[in-house]
PAZAPA-4460 file (N, C-alpha, C; in steps of 0.05 Angstrom, whole numbers, plus 32768, in hexadecimal, padded with zeros to 4 digits):
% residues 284
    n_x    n_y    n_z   ca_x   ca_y   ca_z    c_x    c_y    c_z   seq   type   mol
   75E0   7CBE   83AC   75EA   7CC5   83C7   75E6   7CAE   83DA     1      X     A
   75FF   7CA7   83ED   75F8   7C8F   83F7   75FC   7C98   8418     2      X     A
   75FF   7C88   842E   75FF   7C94   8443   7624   7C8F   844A     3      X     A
   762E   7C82   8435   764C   7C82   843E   7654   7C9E   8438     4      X     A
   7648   7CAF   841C   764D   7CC5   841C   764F   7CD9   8431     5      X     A
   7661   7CF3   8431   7660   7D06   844D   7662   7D2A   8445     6      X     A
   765B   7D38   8455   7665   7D53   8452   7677   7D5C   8467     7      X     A
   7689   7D6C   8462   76A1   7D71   846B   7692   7D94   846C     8      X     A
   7690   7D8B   848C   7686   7DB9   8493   76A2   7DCA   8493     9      X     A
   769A   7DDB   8489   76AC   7DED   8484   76B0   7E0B   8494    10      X     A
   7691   7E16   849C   7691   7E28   84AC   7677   7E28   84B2    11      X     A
   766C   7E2D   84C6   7652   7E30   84DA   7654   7E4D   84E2    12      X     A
   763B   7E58   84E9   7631   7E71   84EE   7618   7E76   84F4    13      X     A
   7612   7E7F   850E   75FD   7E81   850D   75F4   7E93   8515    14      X     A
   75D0   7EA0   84FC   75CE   7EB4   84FD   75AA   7EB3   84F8    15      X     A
   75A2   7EC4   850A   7586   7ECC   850D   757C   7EB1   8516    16      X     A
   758E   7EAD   852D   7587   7E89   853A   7583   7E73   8520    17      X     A
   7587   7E7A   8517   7586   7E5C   84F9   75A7   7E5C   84F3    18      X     A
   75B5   7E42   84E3   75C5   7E47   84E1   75D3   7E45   84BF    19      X     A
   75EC   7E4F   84B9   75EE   7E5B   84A0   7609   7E4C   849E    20      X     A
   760F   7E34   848E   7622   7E20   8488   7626   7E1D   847E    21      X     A
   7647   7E18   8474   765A   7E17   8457   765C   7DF8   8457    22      X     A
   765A   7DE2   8447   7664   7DC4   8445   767A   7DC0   842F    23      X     A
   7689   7DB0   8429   7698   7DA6   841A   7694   7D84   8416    24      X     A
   768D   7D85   83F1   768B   7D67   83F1   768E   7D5F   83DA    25      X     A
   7696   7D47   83D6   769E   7D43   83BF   7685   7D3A   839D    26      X     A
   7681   7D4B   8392   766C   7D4B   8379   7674   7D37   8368    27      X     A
   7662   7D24   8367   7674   7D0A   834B   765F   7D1C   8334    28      X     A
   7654   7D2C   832D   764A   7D34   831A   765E   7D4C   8316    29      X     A
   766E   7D59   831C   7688   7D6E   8317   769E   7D60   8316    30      X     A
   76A0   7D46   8326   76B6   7D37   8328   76CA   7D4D   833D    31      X     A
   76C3   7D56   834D   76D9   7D69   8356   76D2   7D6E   8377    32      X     A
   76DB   7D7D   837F   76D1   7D85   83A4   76CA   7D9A   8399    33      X     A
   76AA   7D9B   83AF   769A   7DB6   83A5   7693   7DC2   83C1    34      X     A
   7694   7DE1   83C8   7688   7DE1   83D9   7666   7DF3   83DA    35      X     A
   7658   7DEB   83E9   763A   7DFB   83EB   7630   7E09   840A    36      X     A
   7623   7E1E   8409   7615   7E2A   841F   75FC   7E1B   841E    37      X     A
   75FA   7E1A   843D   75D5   7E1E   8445   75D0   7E2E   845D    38      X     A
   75B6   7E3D   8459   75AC   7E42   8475   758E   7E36   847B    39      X     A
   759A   7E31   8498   758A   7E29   84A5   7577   7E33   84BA    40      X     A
   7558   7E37   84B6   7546   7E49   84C9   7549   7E3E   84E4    41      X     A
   7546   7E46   84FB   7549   7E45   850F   7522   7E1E   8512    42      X     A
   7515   7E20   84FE   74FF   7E0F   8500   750B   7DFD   84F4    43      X     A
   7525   7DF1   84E8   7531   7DDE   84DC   7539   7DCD   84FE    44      X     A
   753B   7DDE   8510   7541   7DC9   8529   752B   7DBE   8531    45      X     A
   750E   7DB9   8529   74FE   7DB0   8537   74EB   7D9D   851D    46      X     A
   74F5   7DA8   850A   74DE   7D9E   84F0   74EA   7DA1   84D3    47      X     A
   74E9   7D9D   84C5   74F6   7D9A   84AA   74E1   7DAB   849B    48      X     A
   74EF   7DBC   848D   74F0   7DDB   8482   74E7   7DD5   8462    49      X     A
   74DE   7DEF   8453   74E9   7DEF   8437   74F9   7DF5   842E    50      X     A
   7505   7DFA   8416   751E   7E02   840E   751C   7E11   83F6    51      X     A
   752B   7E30   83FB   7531   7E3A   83D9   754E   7E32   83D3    52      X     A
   7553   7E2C   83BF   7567   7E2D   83A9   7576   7E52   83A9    53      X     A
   758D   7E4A   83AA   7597   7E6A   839C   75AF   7E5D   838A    54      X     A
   75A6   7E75   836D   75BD   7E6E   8362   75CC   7E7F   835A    55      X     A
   75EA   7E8E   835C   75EB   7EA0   835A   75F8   7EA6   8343    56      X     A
   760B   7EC2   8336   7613   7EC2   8329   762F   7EC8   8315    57      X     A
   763B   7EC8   8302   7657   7ECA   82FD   7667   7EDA   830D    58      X     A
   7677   7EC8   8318   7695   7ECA   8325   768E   7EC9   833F    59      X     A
   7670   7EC2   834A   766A   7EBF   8365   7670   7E9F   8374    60      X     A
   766F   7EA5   8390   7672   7E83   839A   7655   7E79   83A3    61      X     A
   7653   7E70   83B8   7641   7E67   83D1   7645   7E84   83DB    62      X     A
   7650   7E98   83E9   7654   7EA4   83F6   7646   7EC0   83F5    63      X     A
   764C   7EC7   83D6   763D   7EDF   83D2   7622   7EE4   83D6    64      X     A
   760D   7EDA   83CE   75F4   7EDD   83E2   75F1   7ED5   83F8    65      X     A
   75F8   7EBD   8405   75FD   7EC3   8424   7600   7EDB   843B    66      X     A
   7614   7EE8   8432   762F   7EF7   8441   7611   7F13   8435    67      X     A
   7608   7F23   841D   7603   7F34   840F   75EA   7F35   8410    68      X     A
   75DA   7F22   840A   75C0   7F26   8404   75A9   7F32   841F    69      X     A
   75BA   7F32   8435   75A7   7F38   844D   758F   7F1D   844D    70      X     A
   7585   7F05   8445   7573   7EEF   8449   7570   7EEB   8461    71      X     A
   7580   7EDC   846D   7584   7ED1   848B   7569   7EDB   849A    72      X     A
   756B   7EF7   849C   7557   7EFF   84B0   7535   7EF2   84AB    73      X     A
   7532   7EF8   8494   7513   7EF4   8492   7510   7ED7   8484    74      X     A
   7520   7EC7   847D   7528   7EAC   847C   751E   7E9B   8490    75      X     A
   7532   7EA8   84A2   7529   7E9C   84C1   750B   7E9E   84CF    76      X     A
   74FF   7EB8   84CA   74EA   7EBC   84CB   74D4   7EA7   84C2    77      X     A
   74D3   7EAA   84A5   74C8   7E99   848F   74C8   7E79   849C    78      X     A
   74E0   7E68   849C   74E8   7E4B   84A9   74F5   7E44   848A    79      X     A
   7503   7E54   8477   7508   7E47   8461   7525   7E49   8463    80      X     A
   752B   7E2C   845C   7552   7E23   8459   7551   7E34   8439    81      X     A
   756A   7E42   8435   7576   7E48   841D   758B   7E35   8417    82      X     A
   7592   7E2C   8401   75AB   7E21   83F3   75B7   7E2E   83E6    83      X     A
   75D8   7E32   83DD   75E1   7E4A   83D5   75F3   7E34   83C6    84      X     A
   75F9   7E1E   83A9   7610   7E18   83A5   762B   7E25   8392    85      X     A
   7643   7E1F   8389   7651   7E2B   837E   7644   7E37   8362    86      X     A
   7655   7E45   8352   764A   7E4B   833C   7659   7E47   8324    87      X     A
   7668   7E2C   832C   767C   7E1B   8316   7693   7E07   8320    88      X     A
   7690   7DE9   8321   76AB   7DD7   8327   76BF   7DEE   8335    89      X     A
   76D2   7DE1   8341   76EC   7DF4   834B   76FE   7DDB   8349    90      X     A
   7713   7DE7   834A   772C   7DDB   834C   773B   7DCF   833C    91      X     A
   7729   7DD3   8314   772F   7DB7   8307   7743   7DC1   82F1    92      X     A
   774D   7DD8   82FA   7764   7DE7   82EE   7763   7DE4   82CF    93      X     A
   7748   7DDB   82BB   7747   7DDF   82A7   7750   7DF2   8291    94      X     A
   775F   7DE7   827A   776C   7DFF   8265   775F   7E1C   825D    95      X     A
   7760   7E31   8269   7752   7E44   8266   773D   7E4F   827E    96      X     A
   7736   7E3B   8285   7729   7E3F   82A2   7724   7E47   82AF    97      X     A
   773A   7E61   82B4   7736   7E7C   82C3   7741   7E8D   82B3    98      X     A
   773A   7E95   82A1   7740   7EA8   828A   772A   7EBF   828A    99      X     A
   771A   7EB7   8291   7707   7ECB   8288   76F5   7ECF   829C   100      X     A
   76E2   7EE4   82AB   76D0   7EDE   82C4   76B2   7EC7   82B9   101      X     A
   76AC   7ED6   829C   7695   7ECD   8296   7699   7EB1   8287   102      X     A
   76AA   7EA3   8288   76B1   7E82   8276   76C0   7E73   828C   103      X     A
   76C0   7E5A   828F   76CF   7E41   82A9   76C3   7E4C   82C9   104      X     A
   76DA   7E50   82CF   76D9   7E5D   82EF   76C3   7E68   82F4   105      X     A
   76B2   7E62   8306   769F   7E78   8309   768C   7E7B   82FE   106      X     A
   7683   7E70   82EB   767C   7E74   82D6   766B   7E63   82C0   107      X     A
   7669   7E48   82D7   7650   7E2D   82CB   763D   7E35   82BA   108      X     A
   762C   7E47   82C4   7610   7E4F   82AE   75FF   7E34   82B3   109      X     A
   75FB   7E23   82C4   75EC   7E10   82D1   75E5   7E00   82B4   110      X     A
   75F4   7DF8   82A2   75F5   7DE3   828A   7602   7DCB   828E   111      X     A
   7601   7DB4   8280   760F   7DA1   827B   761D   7DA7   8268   112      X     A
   7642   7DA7   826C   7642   7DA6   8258   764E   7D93   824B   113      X     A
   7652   7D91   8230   765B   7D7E   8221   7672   7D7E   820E   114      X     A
   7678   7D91   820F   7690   7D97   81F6   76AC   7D9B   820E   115      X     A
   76C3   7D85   8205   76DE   7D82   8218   76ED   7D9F   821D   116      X     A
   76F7   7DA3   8231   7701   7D99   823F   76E8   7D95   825E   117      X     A
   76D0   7DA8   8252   76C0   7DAF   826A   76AA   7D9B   8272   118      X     A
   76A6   7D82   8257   768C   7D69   8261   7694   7D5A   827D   119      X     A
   76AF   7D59   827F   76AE   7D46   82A1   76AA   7D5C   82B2   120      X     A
   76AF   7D6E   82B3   76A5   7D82   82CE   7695   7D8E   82D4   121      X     A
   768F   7DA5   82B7   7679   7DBB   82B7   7663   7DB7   82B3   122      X     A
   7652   7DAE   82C3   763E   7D9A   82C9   7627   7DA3   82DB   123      X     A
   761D   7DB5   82D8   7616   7DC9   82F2   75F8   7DC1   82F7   124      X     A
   75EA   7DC6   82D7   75D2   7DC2   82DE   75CA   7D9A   82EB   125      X     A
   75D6   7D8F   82E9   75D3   7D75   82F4   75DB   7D78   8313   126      X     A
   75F3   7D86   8318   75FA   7D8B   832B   75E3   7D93   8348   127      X     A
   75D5   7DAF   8333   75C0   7DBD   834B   75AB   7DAF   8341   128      X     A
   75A3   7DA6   8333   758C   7D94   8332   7589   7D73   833A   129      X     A
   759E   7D67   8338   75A4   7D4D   8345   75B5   7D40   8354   130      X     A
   75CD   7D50   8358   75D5   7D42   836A   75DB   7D50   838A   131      X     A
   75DB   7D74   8384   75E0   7D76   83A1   75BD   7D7A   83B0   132      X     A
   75A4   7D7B   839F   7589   7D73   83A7   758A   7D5C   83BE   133      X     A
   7599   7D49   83AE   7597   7D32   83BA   75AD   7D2F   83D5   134      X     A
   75C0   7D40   83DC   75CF   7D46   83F0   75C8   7D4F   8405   135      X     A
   75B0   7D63   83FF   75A0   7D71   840E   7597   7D68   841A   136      X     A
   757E   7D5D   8409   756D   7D42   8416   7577   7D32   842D   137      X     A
   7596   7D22   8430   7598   7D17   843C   75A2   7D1D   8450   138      X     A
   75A8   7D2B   845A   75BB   7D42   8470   75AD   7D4A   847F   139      X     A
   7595   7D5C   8477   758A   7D78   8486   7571   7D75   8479   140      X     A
   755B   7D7E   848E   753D   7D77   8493   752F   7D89   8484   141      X     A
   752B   7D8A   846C   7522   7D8E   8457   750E   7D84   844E   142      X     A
   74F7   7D93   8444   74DC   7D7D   8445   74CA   7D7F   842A   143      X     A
   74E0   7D80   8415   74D6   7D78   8400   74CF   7D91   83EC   144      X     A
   74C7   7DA6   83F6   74B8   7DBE   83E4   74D3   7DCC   83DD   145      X     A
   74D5   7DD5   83CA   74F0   7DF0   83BA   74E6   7DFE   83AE   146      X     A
   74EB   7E16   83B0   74EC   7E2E   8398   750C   7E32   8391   147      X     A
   750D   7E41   837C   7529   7E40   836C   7526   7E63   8363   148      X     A
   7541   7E76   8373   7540   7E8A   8367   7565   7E88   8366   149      X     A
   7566   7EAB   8360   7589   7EAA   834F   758C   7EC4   8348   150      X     A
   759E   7ECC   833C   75AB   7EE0   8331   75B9   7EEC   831E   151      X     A
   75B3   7EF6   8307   75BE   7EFB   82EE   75C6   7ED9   82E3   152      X     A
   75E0   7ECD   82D9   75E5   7EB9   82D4   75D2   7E9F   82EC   153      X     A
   75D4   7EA8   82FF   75C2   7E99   8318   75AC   7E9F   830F   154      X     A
   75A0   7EAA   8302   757A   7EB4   82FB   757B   7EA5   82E7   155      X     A
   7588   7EA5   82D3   758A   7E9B   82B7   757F   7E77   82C1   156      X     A
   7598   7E6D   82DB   7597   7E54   82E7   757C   7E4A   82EF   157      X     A
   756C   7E5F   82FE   755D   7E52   830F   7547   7E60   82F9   158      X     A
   753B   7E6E   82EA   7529   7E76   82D3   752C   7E4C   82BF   159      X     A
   753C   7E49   82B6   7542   7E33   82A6   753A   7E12   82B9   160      X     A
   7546   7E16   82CE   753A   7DFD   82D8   7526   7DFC   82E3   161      X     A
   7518   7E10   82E9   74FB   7E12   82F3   74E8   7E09   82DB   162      X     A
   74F2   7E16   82C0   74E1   7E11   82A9   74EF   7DF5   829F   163      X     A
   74FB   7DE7   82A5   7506   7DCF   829B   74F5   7DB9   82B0   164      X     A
   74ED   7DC3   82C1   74E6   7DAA   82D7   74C4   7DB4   82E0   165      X     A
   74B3   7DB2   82D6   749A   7DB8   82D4   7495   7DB0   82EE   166      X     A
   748A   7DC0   8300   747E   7DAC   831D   748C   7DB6   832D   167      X     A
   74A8   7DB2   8330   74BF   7DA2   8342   74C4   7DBF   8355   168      X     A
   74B5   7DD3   834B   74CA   7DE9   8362   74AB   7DFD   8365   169      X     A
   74A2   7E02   837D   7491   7E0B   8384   7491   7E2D   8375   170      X     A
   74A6   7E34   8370   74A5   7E56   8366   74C4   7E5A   8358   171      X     A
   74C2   7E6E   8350   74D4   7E71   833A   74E1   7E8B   8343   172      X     A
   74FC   7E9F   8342   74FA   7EBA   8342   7515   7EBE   8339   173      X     A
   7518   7EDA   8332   7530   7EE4   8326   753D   7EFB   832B   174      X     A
   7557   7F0A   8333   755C   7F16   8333   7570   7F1A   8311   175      X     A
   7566   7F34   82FE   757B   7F3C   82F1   7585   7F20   82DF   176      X     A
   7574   7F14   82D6   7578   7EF5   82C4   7584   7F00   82AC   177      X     A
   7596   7EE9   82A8   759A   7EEA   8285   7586   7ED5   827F   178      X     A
   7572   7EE7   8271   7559   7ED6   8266   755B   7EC6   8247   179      X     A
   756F   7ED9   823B   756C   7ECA   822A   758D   7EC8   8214   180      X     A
   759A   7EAE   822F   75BA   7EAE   821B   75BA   7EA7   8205   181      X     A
   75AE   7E9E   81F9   75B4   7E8E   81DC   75BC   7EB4   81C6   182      X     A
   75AF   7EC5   81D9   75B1   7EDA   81C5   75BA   7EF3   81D3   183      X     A
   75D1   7EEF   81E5   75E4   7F01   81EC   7603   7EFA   81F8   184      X     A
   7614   7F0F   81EF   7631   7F08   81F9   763B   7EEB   8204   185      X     A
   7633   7EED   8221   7635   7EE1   8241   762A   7EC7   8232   186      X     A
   7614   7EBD   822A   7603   7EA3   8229   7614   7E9C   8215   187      X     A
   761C   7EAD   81F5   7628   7E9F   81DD   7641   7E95   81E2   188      X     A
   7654   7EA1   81EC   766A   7EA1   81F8   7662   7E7B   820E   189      X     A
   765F   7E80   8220   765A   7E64   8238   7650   7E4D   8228   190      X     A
   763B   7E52   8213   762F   7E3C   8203   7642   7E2E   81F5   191      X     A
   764C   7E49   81E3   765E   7E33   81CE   7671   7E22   81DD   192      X     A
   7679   7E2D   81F4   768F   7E22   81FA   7689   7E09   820F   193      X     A
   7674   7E03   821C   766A   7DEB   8228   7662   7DDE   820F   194      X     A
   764C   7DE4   8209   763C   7DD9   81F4   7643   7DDA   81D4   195      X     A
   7653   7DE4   81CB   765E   7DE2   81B3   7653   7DF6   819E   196      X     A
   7655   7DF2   8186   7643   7E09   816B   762D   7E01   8169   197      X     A
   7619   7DE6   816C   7603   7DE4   8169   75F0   7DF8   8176   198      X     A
   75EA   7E16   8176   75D4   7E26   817F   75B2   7E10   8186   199      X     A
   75B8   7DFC   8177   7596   7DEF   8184   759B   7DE5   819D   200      X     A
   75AB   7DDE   81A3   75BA   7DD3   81BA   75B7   7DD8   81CB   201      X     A
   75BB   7DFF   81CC   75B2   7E17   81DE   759B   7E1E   81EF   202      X     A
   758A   7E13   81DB   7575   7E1B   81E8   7565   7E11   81FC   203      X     A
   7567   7DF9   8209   7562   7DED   8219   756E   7DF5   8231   204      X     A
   757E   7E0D   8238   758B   7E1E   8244   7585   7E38   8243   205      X     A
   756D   7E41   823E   7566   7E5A   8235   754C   7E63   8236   206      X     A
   753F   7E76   824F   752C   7E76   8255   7510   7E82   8242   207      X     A
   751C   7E93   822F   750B   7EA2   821E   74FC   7E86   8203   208      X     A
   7517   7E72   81FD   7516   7E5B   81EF   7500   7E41   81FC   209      X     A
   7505   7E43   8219   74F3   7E33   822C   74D6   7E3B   8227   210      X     A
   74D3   7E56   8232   74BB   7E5F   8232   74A6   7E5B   8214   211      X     A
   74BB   7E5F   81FF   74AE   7E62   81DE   74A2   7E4E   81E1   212      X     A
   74B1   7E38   81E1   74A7   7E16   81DC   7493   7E0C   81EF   213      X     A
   7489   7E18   8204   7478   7E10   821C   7484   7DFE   8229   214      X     A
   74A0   7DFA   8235   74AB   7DE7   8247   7494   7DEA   825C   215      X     A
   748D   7DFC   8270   7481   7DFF   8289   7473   7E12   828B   216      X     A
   745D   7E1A   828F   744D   7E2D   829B   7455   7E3B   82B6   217      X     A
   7468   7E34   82C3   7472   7E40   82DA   7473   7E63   82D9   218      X     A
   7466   7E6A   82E7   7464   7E88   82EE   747D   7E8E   82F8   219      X     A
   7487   7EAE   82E3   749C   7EB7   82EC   74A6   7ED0   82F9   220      X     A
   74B2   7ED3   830F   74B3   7EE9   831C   74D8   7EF3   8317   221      X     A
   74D2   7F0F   830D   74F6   7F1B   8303   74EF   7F32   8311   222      X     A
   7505   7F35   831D   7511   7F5B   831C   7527   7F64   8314   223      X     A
   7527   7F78   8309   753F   7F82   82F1   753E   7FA0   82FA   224      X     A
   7554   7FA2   8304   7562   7FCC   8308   7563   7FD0   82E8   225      X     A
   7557   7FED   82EC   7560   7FFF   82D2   7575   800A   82D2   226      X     A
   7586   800F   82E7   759F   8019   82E4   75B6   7FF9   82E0   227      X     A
   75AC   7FE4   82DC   75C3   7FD0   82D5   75D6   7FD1   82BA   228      X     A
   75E7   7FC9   82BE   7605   7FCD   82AC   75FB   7FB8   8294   229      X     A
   75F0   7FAE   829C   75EC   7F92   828E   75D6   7F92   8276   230      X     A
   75C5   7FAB   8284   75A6   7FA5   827F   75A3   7F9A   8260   231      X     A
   75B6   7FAE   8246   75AF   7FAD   8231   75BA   7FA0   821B   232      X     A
   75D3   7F93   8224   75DF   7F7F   8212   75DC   7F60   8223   233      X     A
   75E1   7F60   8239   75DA   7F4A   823E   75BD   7F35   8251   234      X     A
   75AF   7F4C   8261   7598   7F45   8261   7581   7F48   8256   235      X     A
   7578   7F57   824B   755F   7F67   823A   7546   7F52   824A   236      X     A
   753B   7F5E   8257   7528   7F4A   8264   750E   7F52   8255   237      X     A
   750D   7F68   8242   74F3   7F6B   8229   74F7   7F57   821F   238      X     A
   7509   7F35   8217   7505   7F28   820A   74F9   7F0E   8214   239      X     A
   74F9   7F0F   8232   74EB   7F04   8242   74D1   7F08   823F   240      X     A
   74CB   7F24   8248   74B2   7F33   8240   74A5   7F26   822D   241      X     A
   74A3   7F30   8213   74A8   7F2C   8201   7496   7F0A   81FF   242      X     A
   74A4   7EF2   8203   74A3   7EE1   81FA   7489   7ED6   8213   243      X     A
   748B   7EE4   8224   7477   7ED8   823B   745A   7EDC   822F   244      X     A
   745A   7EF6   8226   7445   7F04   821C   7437   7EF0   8207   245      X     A
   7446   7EEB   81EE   7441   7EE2   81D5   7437   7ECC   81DF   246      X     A
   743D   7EBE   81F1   743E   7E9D   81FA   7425   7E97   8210   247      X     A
   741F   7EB9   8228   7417   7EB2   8232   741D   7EA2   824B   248      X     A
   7436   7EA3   824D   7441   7EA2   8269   743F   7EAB   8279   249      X     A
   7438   7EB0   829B   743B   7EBA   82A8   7456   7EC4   82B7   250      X     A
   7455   7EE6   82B8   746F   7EF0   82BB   7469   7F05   82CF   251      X     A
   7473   7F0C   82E6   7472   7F25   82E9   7492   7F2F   82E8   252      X     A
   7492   7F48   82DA   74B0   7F4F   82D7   74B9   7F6C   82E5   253      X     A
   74C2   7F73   82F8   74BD   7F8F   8304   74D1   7F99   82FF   254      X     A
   74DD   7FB6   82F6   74ED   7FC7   82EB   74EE   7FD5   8308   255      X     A
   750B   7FD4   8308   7512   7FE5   8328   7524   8000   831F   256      X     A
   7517   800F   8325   7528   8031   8312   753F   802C   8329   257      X     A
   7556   803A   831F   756C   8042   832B   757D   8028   833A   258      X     A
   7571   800C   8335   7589   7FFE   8341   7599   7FED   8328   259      X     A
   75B4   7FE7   832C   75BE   7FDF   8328   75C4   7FB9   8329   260      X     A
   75DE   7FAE   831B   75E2   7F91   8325   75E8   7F7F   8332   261      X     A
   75EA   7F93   8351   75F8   7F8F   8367   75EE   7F81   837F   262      X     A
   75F7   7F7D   8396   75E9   7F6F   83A3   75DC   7F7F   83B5   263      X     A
   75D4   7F9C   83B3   75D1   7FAB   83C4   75B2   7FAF   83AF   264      X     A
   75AF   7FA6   839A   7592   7F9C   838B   7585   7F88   8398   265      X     A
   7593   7F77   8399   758C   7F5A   83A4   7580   7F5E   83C4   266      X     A
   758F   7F6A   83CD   7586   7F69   83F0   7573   7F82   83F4   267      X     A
   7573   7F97   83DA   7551   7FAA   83DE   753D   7FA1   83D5   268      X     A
   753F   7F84   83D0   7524   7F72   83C5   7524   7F58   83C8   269      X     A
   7535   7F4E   83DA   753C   7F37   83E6   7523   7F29   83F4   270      X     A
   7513   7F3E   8404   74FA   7F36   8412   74DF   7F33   8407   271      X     A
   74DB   7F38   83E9   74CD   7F37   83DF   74C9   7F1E   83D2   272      X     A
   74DE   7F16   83C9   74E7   7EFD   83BF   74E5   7EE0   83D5   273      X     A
   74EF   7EE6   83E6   74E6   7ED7   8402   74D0   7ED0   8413   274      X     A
   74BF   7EE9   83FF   74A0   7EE1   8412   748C   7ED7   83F3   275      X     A
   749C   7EE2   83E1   748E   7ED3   83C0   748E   7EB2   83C8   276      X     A
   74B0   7EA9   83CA   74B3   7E90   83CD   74A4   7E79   83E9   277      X     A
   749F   7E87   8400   748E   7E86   8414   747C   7E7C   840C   278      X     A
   746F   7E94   8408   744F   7E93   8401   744D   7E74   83EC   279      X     A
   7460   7E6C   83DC   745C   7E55   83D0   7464   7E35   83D8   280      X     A
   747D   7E3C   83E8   7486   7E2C   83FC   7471   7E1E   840D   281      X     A
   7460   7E31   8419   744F   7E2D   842A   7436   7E1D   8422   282      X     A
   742D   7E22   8408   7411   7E15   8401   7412   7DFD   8405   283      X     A
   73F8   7DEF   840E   73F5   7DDF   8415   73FA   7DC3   83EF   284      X     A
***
């Protein structure tokens, strides 16, 4: 990132006196125009803030936790900027590309990938880990500390790079993760097709695979509805369980009776997650 570089605002709003902003800029790691949310606490005008990460998930933009999750309020409270970026290249009209909700469009799965037509674009995890980090940084008064949370395919995101980057993110959290793609539908499906038939390949994208091998000791915080659509073919978060246990990871995993995958999950536990990430934000 240099200072000739620029962001092109897209829409401003402001809400609970902090403010909540769409940018447009061009990603040389997607090769494409991308756009991203941030909000901003109303203590970003006087002093430089911490920041969570949000990552969200299939067929979502920047927008859907913004607009849904109810944050803003106790955000502002807190003094913590959120980042919200896309959840796959746009515009690159690739063969197949919007075929399906869960493959191209929409639909990154925060990998590198490497198998054509998708290695020059679909590039995500470099994306939220190196280059729009470094956008941040230079823009808006940001002071160094992150936690990284997400959502189903976004949980899967921010579960994997938290355990990929030992140190680097003050707290970890999850809504409804695919914990473990290498061994359902959604992950087999996105893998082969970034990453090719090599299954070893996989796993370096795969949080139950992370955890086995001891990537990171990072303590992990999930919540998972029992009424989700999802729960049993494609998240099974007992395999999370499961592997934390054997390994000795720290996990807390809380089972929420009666909700579902929706964002109306997300915003009845939104504040819990906000004062988890706080409380770590904050340590000295």
């Amino acid at each position: 990132m240099t200072m000739m570089e620029s962001l092109e605002l897209v829409s401003a709003n402001k809400s609970f006196d902090g403010w909540h902003k769409r940018y447009r800029h061009r990603s040389r790691a997607l090769d494409c125009e991308m756009v991203f949310a941030i909000f901003l606490p109303p203590q970003a005008e006087t002093q430089r803030v911490p920041l969570l990460w949000w990552l969200s998930g299939l067929t979502c933009t920047d927008e859907n936790f913004m607009q849904k999750a109810g944050a803003h309020r106790l955000a502002a409270e807190l003094g913590i900027a959120i980042v919200c970026p896309d959840t796959s290249p746009r515009g690159t009209d690739l063969p197949g590309e919007h075929d399906s909700y869960d493959f191209g469009s929409g639909a990154g799965f925060y990998v590198n990938a490497i198998r054509e037509p998708w290695k020059q674009h679909y590039r995500m995890y470099d994306y939220v880990t190196e280059e729009l980090p470094s956008v941040v940084r230079q823009h808006f008064p940001v002071n160094g500390r992150e936690s990284i949370s997400g959502h189903s395919m976004g949980g899967h995101g921010a579960l994997i790079m938290a355990l990929r980057r030992p140190g680097h993110y003050r707290s970890v959290s999850a809504f409804s993760p695919i914990v473990n793609p290498t061994q359902c539908p959604w992950g087999q499906k996105a893998f082969s097709g970034y990453l090719g038939d090599d299954a070893g390949s996989w796993t370096q994208y795969d949080a139950c695979e992370l955890v086995a091998r001891g990537a990171s000791s990072q303590p992990l915080f999930v919540d998972q509805g029992e009424a989700d659509d999802f729960l049993e073919e494609q998240l099974r978060p007992e395999r999370l369980e499961a592997v934390c246990a054997e390994h000795e990871h720290p996990l807390t995993l809380r089972r929420q009776p009666g909700y579902d995958h929706s964002y109306f999950f997300i915003a009845s536990f939104i504040e819990d997650h906000l004062r988890y990430h706080a409380e770590h934000l904050n340590k000295g």
